[in-house]
N, C-alpha and C positions, 0 to 999 in steps of 0.2 A: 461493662460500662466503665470508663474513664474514671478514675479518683478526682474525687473535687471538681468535675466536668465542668459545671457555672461558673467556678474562678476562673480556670483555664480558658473557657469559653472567654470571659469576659478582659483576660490576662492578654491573650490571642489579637482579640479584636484592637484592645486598645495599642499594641504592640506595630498591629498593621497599621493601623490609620496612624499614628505616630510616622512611622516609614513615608509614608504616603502624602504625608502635608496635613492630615485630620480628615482625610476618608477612606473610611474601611470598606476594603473589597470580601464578600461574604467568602466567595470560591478559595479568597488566600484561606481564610480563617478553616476553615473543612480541610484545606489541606495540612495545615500544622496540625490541625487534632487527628490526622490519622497518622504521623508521625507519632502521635501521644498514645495511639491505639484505636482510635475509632474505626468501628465499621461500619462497610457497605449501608447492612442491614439496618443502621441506625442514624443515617444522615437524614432521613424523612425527620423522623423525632428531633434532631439536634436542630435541624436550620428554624422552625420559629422562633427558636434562643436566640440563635446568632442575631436574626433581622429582627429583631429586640432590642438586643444591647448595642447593634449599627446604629438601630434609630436615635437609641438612647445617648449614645457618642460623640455620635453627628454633630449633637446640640453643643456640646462641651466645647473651648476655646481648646487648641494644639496646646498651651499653658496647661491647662486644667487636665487635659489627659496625660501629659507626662507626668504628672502630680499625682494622678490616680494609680499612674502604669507602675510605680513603686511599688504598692503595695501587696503588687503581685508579681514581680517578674522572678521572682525566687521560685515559684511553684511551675515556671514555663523549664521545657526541655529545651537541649541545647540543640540544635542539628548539629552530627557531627561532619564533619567538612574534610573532603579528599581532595589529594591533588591529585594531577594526571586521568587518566582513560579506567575503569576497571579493567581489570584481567577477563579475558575473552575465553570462552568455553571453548575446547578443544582445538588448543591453537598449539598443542607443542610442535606444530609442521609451517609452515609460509601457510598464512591466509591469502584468499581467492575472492577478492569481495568487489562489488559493483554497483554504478550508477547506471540507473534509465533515461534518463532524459529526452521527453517527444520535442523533436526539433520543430514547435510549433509555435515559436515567438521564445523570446528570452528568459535565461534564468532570473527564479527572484529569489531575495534573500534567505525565504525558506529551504530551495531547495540546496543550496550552499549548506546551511545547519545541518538540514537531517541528513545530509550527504556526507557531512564532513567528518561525520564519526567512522563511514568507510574507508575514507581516503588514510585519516589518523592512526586505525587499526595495520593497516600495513605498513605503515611507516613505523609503526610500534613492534613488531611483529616477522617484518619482511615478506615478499609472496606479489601477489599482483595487482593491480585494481584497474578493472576494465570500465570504459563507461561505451553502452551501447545505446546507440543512436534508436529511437523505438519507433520507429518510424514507417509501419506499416500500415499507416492511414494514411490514403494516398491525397483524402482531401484536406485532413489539418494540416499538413506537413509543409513548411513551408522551408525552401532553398535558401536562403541567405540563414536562418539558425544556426545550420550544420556550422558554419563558420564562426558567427557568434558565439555559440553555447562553449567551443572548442576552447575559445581565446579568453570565455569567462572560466573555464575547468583549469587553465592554464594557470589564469591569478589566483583562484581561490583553494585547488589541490598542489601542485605545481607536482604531483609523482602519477600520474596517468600511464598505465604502462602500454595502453592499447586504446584506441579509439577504432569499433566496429558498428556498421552500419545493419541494423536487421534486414532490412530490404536488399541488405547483397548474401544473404544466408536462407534467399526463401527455398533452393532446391533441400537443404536441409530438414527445412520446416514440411516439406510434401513429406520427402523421407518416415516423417515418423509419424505423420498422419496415417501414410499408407499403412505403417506399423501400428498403428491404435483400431485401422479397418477390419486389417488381418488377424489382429487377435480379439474381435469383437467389442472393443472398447469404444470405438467412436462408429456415429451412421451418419450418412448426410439425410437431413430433415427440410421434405417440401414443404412442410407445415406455414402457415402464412405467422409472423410474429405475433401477431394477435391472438390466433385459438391456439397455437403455443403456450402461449403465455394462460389464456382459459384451462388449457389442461395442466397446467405443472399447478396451478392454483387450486388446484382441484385433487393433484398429485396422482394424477392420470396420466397412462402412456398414450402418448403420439403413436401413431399405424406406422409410421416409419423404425420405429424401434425396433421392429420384427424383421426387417429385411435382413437379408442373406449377406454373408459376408461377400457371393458375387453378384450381388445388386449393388450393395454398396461400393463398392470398387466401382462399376463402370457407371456410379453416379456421378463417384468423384472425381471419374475421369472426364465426365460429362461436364462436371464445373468448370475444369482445366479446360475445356474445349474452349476454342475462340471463334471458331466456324460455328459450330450446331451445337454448341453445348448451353446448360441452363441460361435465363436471362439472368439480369441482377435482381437480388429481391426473392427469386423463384427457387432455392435452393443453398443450405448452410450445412458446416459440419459439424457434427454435435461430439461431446462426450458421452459416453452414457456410466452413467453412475451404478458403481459396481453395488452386488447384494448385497455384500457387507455392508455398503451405507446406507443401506435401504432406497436405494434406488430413488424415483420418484416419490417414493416418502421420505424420504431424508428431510428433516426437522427441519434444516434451514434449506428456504426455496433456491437460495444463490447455489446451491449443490446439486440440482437438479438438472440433469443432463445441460450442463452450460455450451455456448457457441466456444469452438476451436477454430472455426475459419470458415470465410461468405465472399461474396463476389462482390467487387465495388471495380467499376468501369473506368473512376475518374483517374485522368492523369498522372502519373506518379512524377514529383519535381526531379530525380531522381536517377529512376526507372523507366520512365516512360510508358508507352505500352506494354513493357514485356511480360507484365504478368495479371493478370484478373482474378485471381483468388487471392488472397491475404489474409492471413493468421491472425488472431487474435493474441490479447496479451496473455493468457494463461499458456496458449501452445508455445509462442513464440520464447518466453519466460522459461516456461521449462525444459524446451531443447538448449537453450542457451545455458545455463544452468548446469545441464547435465556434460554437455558439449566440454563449457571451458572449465570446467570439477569446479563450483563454488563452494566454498566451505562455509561462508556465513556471509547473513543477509541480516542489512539496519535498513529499515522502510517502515514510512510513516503506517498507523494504527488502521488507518480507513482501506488499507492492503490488509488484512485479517482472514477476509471470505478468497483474494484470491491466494494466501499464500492454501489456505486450506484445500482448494480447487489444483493449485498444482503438486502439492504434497499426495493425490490422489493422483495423478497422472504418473509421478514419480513412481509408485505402489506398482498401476498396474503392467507399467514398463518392466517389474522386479528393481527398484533401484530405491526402491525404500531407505534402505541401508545410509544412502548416499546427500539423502535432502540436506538441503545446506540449513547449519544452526540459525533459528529465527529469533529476532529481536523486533520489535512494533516501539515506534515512539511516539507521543500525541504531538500534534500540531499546534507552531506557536505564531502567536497571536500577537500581531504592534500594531499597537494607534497611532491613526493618522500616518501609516504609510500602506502604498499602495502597491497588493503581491499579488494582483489578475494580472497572466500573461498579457491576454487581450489588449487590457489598457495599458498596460507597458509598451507594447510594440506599437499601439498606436501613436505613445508618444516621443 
C-alpha cells in the first residue's frame, strides 16, 4: 500500500480539480496513484476514498482548494516528463510498420493519433510504412474512401511509402488458406453461426473438425465455386486451434477455432464480381504481415484477442520466430467531438 495514501489521495484530487476549473475526475486521480504505486488489486478499496474527497471538493470554491492544495503538494510525485518517441524494441534494422484503414467512410481524429506513432517510428528509425487498404468487406467498403482516406494519410503522415489494396491480394490470401488446409490447420465449417457458436460455448467440437484434409480441400474449392459451389451463409473457413492451446477449450472463447474466410455475394466497389470468398481480418492481417516482413505493430488495445489469433496462425505457419513486436494503446476519448465514421460521412 501507498505511503500516506489519504494525503496523496486527497493531494491527487485537489490537484486535478484545480487543473480542471474545480472538478475532479475520479479516473485522473487512479491514475496518478498508480504512478505513486497503486495496484490493480487495490483500486476496488481505494475509489470509495477518492468519491469521498470528490464529493467533499466539489463543495469547496477553486479559491478554497488551491489554499488547501498547499498543504500537500510536497508529498505528490513529480511525473517525470520525456521528450521525443521512446526507443523501439528491436529496431537496430529499418522498421516495417503499418496502417489499416477500412475504406469505409473517413478518417477521424482517432485514427490519425494511434497511427501516428507508426508513421513517427519510421521517420525516426527509417524502413517503410505501408498503409493497406482492408477492404475485404465487399458490403462496408465504400469507393469514394479509397481517395479520401489517401489525401487524409497524405496531410497527416506525409512519408507513406506504399498504398496496397487487400482486395487486389485475394490470390494470395487462397494461397495460404490452401496452405492452413494442407497442413490441417484450417476446415471449412457447414455449421449454421448459431450451433457454432452453441458449441464453442460449450467448448465442443463441430463434426466438421474431423474432416479429411481432402474433404476439406474440395469444400473449399466448392466455396470458390461460382457455378455449383456453396450458397452464402452455407459454408466458412475456420482455423482450428492447435492442442497446444487446448483447442476448443482454450480459456478465451475468441481462440476457439475463429473464421478465416466465408462467402458474401454483395458487389465489391472495387472488384466487382470477381471473387465470392473473402478473408477475414485475422487471415488477411497475417499473410500481409508475413508477406511485407513487419517488424512492429502500434494498434489500439481492443486488437489484443486478434493480435493473439494471428500470433497462432504465425506458429503454425513455423514463422513464430518472425511475428512482428506488439504494442496495444487504449483509446482516447474528446468531448463534444464527433469520431463515428458513419456520422461523419453522413455529414
Amino acid at each position: 500500500m501507498i505511503e500516506n495514501l489519504d494525503k496523496k489521495i486527497k493531494g491527487y484530487a485537489l490537484k486535478n480539480s484545480i487543473h480542471y476549473g474545480g472538478k475532479p475526475n475520479p479516473g485522473s486521480i487512479v491514475s496518478a496513484l498508480f504512478n505513486e504505486g497503486l495496484e490493480k488489486s487495490e483500486v476496488k478499496t481505494v475509489m470509495p476514498k477518492i468519491q469521498k474527497l470528490v464529493d467533499e471538493i466539489s463543495k469547496l470554491s477553486l479559491e478554497e482548494q488551491e489554499k488547501e492544495y498547499e498543504k500537500f503538494k510536497e508529498i505528490l510525485s513529480e511525473r517525470e516528463s520525456r521528450e521525443g518517441l521512446p526507443e523501439l524494441p528491436n529496431s537496430d534494422k529499418d522498421v516495417v510498420m503499418r496502417f489499416r484503414p477500412a475504406p469505409s467512410g473517413p478518417l477521424h481524429l482517432g485514427h490519425v493519433i494511434s497511427n501516428m506513432y507508426n508513421s513517427l517510428y519510421v521517420k525516426k528509425y527509417g524502413g517503410k510504412f505501408y498503409v493497406i487498404f482492408d477492404d475485404t468487406d465487399p458490403e462496408s467498403t465504400i469507393k469514394e474512401s479509397y481517395t479520401q482516406i489517401k489525401k487524409d494519410c497524405t496531410w497527416a503522415f506525409g512519408n507513406v511509402t506504399k498504398y496496397l489494396y487487400a482486395s487486389d491480394r485475394m490470390e494470395l490470401y487462397y494461397d495460404y488458406a490452401k496452405r492452413l488446409i494442407e497442413s490441417e490447420n484450417a476446415y471449412v465449417c457447414n455449421c449454421s453461426a448459431e450451433s457454432f457458436k452453441e458449441l464453442a460455448t460449450k467448448k465442443k467440437e463441430c463434426p466438421c473438425r474431423k474432416k479429411t484434409v481432402q474433404k476439406n480441400s474440395g469444400d473449399w474449392e466448392k466455396m470458390l465455386n461460382k457455378k455449383d459451389g456453396f450458397a452464402e451463409g452455407e459454408a466458412v473457413l475456420r482455423f482450428k486451434t492447435p492442442k497446444e492451446e487446448k483447442g476448443m477449450e482454450n480459456p478465451n472463447p475468441a481462440m476457439r477455432d475463429f473464421p478465416l474466410a466465408r462467402i458474401n455475394l454483395h458487389e465489391h466497389p472495387k472488384q466487382k464480381k470477381k471473387y465470392r470468398v473473402w478473408p477475414l481480418m485475422n487471415l488477411s492481417v497475417s499473410v500481409d504481415d508475413i508477406e511485407l516482413e513487419m517488424t512492429h505493430v502500434i494498434r489500439g488495445k481492443d486488437h489484443k484477442d486478434n493480435a493473439q489469433r494471428q500470433k497462432m496462425i504465425y506458429k503454425v505457419l513455423g514463422m513464430e520466430k518472425k511475428f512482428p513486436w506488439t504494442f496495444f494503446i487504449g483509446r482516447i476519448k474528446f468531448n463534444d467531438l464527433e469520431l463515428s465514421k458513419e456520422k461523419l460521412w453522413k455529414q
